[in-house]
C-alpha positions, -999 to +999 in steps of 0.1 A: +000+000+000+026+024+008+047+020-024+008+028-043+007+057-023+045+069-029+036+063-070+002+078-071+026+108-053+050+109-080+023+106-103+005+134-090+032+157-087+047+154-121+014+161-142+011+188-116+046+201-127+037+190-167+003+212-160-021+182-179-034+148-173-040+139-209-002+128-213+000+086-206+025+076-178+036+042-166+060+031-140+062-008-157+064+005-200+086+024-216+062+052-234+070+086-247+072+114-217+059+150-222+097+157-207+123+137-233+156+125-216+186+144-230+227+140-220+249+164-234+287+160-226+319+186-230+352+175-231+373+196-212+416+191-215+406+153-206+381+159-184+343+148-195+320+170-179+284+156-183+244+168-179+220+140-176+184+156-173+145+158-190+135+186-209+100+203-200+085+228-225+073+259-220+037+248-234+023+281-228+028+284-196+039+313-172+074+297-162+098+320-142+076+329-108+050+307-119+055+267-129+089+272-114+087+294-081+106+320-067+128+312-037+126+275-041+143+243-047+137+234-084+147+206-101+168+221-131+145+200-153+118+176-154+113+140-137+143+120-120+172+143-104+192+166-132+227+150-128+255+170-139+290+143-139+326+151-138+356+129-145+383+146-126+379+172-102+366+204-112+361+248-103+327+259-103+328+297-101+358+291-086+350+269-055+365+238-054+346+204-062+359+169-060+350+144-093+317+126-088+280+126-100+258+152-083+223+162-082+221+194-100+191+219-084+190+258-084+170+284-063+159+307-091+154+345-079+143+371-100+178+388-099+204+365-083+202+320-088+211+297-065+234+266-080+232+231-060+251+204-063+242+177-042+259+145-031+223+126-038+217+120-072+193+096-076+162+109-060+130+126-081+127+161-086+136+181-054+116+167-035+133+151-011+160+177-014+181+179+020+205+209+023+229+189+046+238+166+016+250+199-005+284+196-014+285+228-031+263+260-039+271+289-058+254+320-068+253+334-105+231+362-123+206+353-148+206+367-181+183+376-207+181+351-237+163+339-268+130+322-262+137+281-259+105+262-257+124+237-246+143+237-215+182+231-233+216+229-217+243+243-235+278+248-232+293+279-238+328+295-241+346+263-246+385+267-235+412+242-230+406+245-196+369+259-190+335+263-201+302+278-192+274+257-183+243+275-191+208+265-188+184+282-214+143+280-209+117+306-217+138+339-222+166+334-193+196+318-195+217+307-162+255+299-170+277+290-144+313+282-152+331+250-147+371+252-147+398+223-150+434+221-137+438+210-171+480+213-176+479+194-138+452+162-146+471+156-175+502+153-160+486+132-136+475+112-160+502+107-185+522+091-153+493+065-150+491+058-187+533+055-191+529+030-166+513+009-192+518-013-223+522+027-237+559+025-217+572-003-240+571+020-271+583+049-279+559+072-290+542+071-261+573+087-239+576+110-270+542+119-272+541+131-237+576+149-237+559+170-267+531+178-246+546+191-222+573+211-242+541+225-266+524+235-232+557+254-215+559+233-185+576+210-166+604+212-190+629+185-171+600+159-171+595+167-205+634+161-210+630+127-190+605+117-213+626+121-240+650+098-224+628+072-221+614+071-257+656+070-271+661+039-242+631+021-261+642+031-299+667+060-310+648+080-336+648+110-355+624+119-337+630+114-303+665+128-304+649+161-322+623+157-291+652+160-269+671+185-284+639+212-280+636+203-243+677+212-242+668+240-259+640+254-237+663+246-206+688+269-219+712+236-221+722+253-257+754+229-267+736+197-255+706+205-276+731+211-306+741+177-301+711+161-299+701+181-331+729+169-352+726+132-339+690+137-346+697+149-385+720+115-388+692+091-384+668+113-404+651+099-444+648+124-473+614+137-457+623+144-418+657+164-436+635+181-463+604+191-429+634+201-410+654+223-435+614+235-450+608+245-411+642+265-409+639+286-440+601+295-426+624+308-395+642+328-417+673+309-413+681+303-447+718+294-452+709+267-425+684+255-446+700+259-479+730+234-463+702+208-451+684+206-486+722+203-503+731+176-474+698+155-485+703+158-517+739+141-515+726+118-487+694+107-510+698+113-544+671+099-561+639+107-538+611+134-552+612+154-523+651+163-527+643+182-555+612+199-541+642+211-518+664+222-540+640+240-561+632+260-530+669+270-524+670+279-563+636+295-563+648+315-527+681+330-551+658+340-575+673+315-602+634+305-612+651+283-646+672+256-623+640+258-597+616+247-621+640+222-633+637+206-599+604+209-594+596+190-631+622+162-618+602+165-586+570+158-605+584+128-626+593+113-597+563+121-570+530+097-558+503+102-579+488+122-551+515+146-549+518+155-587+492+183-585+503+206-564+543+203-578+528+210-609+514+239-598+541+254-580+565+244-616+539+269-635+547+296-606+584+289-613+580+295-649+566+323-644+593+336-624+576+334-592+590+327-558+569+296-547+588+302-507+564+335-506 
């Protein structure tokens, strides 16, 4: 009798919150709601931050001080708890909160909202709401905003380490933003994955020295990593790995090394990247020697040529550049013809294909 009564409550209650009867419900089908399910999720850095939650509609209805009161706990949406997920822990206007599912409910006000986040997160609706199982509430302004029929959340203002959360129904919007440590977790988390089948290979180690050299920090790990990935296989590309993380610790003669040891174990490609990525520097002489040094080291690859019509096409000697480039042609993948021959036609013309 008393789970009848507790049903017939729920029951009650959300056609009361839906504002008609005529809508079928059952507790034993699955059948349509008036309030569909919805999950939206953001990735953050690595972090997934997702909303779980049903969608009323406006349906006419007076909704802001009216459906949804004033001064109260509101469900942020229709039916069970609106969860709201997090992977790793999280900011939420700044306050701290730990990763986990919550209950998401909010106090709207006419001028000021309420954001809950509570430790329960399986209960219906608000109803049972208890403020000693909060672990977090924070206050945001509401906004004016497009009319949404149907209750929506978005999110907004997507950075590698934040976003806004906003809630959009009638003509308000609520956003409140959620921010990740995201340089920190990743860290974090790259020492869990390298301990791994990822630490038998080494692109993984190289993969994560990059990271951190792209991102400006923690520059000696980066340089650790580095090490590892040459202990598993020395590459061109570890050893060029190495030799930035040299360079960004100021260890200027080391990375030099590294460089050149680097350039030894490199094919026509890595050389021509290498010497292509100089000359877009503006070091040019340095470049000019790498696409001469290829073209002695691998004679009869497309891409040498490619180089040397560069260096040609840079000294303004367009007749040997366009030589190149039509040996470069002959000897290219079908998929690369195109392009070369576009940049020969440039050359005949007596244009510089660097600019």
């Amino acid at each position: 009798m008393f789970k009848l009564l507790v049903r017939a409550l729920f029951v009650v209650e959300g056609l009361l919150l839906l504002g008609s009867f005529g809508q079928a419900q059952s507790f034993v089908l699955d059948l349509p709601r008036p309030s569909q399910h919805a999950v939206v999720t953001q990735r953050i850095g690595i972090t997934d931050v997702t909303i779980n939650y049903h969608r009323p509609m406006v349906n006419k209805r007076k909704v802001w001080g009216g459906l949804v009161p004033y001064g109260q706990v509101w469900r942020a949406g229709a039916n069970e708890n609106t969860t709201i997920k997090f992977t790793d822990p999280v900011t939420i206007e700044g306050k701290p909160l730990p990763a986990g599912t919550y209950g998401l409910h909010m106090i709207p006000g006419e001028n000021e909202w309420t954001v809950i986040f509570s430790t329960n997160s399986t209960s219906w609706g608000s109803f049972t709401y208890n403020q000693a199982e909060d672990a977090l509430r924070v206050t945001v302004k509401p906004q004016t905003a497009d009319y949404h029929e149907v209750l929506t959340y978005d999110f907004d203002d997507v950075n590698p380490d934040s976003s806004l959360v906003t809630l959009r129904w009638e003509k308000v919007a609520v956003p409140f933003k959620v921010g990740v440590n995201t340089h920190e977790i990743v860290a974090e988390n790259l020492h869990n994955q390298l301990r791994g089948l990822a630490q038998y290979s080494w692109d993984g180690w190289d993969d994560a020295a990059n990271y951190l050299l792209q991102e400006k920090i923690d520059l000696e790990e980066a340089l650790k990593y580095s090490d590892k990935s040459i202990q598993n296989e020395a590459r061109y590309d570890n050893f060029m790995t190495k030799s930035r993380a040299l360079e960004a610790l100021g260890r200027k003669e080391e990375a030099t090394t590294a460089r050149d040891k680097a350039l030894t174990m490199a094919n026509a490609i890595q050389l021509h990247s290498y010497a292509r990525q100089m000359q877009i520097d503006g070091k040019q002489t340095e470049a000019f020697a790498i696409y001469r040094d290829n073209a002695k080291k691998n004679p009869d690859q497309w891409i040498v040529h490619v180089g040397l019509s560069r260096m040609y096409s840079a000294q303004g000697d367009f007749t040997n550049a366009a030589k190149e480039m039509n040996a470069a042609v002959a000897g290219a993948p079908d998929g690369q013809k195109q392009p070369l021959q576009a940049f020969a036609r440039r050359l005949e013309a007596k244009e510089d294909i660097n600019k």
